[in-house]
N, C-alpha and C positions, 0 to 999 in steps of 0.2 A: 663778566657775562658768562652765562655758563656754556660749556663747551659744544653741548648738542645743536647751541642756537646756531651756530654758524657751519657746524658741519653737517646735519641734516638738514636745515633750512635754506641755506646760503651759502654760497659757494666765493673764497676769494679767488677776484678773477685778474687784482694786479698787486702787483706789490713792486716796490725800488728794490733792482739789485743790492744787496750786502757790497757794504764798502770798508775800509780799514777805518778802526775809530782811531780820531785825532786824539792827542795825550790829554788837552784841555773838553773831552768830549765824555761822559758819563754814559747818557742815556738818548742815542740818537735814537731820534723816530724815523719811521720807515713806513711811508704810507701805504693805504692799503684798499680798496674796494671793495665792500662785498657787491653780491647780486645776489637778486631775488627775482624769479621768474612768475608772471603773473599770465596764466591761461586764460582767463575766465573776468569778466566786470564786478562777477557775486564776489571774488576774493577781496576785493576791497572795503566790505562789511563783516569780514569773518575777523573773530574775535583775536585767533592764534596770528593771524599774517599781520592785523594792526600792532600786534606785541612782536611781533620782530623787526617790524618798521622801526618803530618806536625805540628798541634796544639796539640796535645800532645805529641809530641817529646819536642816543646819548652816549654810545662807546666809543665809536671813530669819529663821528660828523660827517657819513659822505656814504651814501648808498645810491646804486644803479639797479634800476627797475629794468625788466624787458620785457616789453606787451606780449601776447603771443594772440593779441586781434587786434583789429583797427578802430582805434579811437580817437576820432580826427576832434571833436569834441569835448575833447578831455574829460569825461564823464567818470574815469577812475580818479583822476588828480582830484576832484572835487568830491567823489565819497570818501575816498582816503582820507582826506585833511579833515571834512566833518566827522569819521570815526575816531581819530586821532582826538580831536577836542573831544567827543562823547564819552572816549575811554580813557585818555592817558591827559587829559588837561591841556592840552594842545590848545593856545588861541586861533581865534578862528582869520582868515589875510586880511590883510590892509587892503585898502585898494588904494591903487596905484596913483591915480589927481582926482580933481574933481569930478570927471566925466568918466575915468575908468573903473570898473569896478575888480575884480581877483585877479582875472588874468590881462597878461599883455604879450601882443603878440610881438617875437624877435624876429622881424625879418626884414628885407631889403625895402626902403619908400623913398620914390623919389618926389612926389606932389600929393600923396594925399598921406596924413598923420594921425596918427590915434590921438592926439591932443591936438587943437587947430592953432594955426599957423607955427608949432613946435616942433620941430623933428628932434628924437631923439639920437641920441648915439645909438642904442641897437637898432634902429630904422635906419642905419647907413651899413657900409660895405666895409668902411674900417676898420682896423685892429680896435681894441679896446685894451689900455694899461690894467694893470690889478688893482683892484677893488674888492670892495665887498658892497653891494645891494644898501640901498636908502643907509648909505652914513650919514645923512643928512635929517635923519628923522629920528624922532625921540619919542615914543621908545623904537627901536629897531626891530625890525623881525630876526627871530631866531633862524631861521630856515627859509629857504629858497626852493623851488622845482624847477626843472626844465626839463620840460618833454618836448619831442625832436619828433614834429610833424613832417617834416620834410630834410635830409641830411645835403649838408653841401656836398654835390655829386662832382665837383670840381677840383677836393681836393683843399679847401681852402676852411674856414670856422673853426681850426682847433681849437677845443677847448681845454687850460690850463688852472691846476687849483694848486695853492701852495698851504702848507698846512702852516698858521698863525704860530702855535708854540715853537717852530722849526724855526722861523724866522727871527721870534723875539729873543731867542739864544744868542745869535751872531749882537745883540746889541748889548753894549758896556749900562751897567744898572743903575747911571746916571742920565744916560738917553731915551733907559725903558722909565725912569721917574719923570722923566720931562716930558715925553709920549700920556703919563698918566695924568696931566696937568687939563684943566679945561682953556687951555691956551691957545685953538683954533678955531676957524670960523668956517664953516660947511655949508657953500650956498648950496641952497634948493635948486636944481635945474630948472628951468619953465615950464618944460611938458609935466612936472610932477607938483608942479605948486598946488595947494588942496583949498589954501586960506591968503588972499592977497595981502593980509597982512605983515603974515610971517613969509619971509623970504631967506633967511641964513640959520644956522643954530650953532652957537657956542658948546664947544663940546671938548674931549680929549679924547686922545685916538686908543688907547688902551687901558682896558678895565681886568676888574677880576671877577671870576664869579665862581662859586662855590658846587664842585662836580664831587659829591656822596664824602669823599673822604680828607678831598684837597683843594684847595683855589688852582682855576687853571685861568692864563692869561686869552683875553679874549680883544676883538681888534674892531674899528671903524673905518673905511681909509677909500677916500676916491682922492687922489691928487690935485684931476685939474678942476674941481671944484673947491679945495682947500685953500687957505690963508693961513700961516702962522700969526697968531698975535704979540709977540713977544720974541726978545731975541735967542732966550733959550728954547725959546718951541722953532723956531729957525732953524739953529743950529741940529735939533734933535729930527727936523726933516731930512736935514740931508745926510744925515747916519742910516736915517729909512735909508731914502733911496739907494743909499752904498748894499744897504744889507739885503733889500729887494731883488738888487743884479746880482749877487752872490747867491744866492739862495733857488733863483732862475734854473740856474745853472745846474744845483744839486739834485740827482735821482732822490737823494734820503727825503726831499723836503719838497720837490714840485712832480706832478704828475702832468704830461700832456696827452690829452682823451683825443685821438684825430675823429674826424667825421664818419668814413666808412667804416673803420676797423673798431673803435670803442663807441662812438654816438652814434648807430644807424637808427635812420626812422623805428621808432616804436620804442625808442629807448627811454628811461626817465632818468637824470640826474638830481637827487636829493641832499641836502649839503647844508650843514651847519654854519649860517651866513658871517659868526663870528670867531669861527674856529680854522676857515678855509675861507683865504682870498682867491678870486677866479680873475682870468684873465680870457682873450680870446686873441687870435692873429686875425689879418683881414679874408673876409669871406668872398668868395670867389663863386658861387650861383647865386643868383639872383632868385632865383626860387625855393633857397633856404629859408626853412620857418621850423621854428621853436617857441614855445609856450611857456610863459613863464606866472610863478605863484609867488608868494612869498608872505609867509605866518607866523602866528607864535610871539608878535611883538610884547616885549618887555624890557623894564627899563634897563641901559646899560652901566 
């Protein structure tokens, strides 16, 4: 990426402390945030600001937006995505079940549901484990948004991403071969079923895909919808799980975004759905709401 994009356009606004490289350690990643500040709704059709969207989607997988007006309507996440496909090839979202269409709202429900009789996990107040967005669908979207209509003022919603090649490191490359198996079984949640027919999808939890010069490893992964179907895809979960709590823990490899201080209302988080697993803690206002998108579906 050339060098002016990020220092006249974007500003990094996080990065993990510098830590000692272990002897068995080459090339630790050290994650990193850009921002880009958006005054205006016309910036979401200009030609220059969709090409650094775009460029740093495909550099890091994780860029933060900051409104500088109020768009409770999401009126920018929806030109942006449409420029993005006019200009840079971008598919255009999935929608979410049968009844929703691009966006779904993340906030607190206790009786009434965006899908009937379904409450989703983001319509509750609970932590959410790491994931990444529709591991259950084929093909996946590449990317996710989340704009932050309202921030938990409580204290509570942090939001946590781990970058996927930091984590597939820590696993021995008999676990990341058996990770590459179509050896599991991913049900569909209920509130997102599309087709009653189809309810699970046989898949494998890590892929590769081809970034300009080199294959970089990319990931699927909600736990407690998963099944291992075999005893080496078993075995190769609970190496995940070892390597997930290790990695938690790492500055180099996980980032946690709190509410007020990194996601205040008007914020957007944009994130490479297979390059960056997210996670959340339990939310603590009830009148926290986040918007979320998710595009660019292609097969994994």
């Amino acid at each position: 990426m050339p060098q002016s994009l990020l220092s006249n356009r974007a500003s990094l606004i996080i990065q993990a402390p510098r830590r000692r490289r272990l002897a068995t350690e080459s090339h630790p990643i050290a994650p990193i945030v850009s921002q880009l500040d958006v005054h205006d709704l016309g910036q979401a059709k200009c030609s220059s600001h969709l090409h650094d969207v775009d460029a740093i989607l495909k550099h890091t997988g994780i860029l933060k937006i900051r409104l500088g007006f109020v768009d409770n309507e999401s009126s920018y996440l929806q030109q942006l995505i449409t420029g993005l496909s006019q200009q840079h090839g971008h598919q255009l979202p999935i929608s979410h079940s049968a009844t929703r269409g691009w966006f779904w709202d993340v906030r607190p429900s206790f009786d009434s549901f965006q899908t009937a009789n379904h409450q989703a996990r983001s319509e509750t107040m609970e932590r959410f484990p790491w994931h990444t967005d529709c591991s259950y669908e084929d093909p996946t979207p590449r990317y996710f948004a989340l704009q932050v209509i309202q921030h938990d003022r409580r204290g509570g919603g942090t939001l946590s991403v781990m970058n996927v090649e930091r984590l597939v490191s820590l696993l021995p490359s008999a676990t990341r071969e058996a990770l590459s198996k179509a050896e599991f079984e991913s049900k569909i949640p209920p509130e997102f079923i599309k087709n009653l027919v189809k309810k699970s999808t046989i898949c494998s939890l890590l892929s590769s895909e081809n970034a300009l010069t080199s294959n970089r490893t990319v990931m699927r992964f909600r736990e407690d919808i998963l099944a291992p179907l075999t005893e080496r895809a078993g075995n190769a979960l609970a190496e995940m799980r070892q390597a997930l709590r290790a990695a938690s823990d790492d500055p180099a490899s996980t980032l946690h975004l709190s509410s007020e201080r990194d996601m205040p209302t008007g914020t957007i988080l944009l994130v490479d759905n297979r390059r960056w697993l997210h996670a959340r803690n339990e939310a603590r206002d009830q009148n926290r709401h986040l918007r979320r998108v998710r595009w660019d579906a292609v097969p994994f």
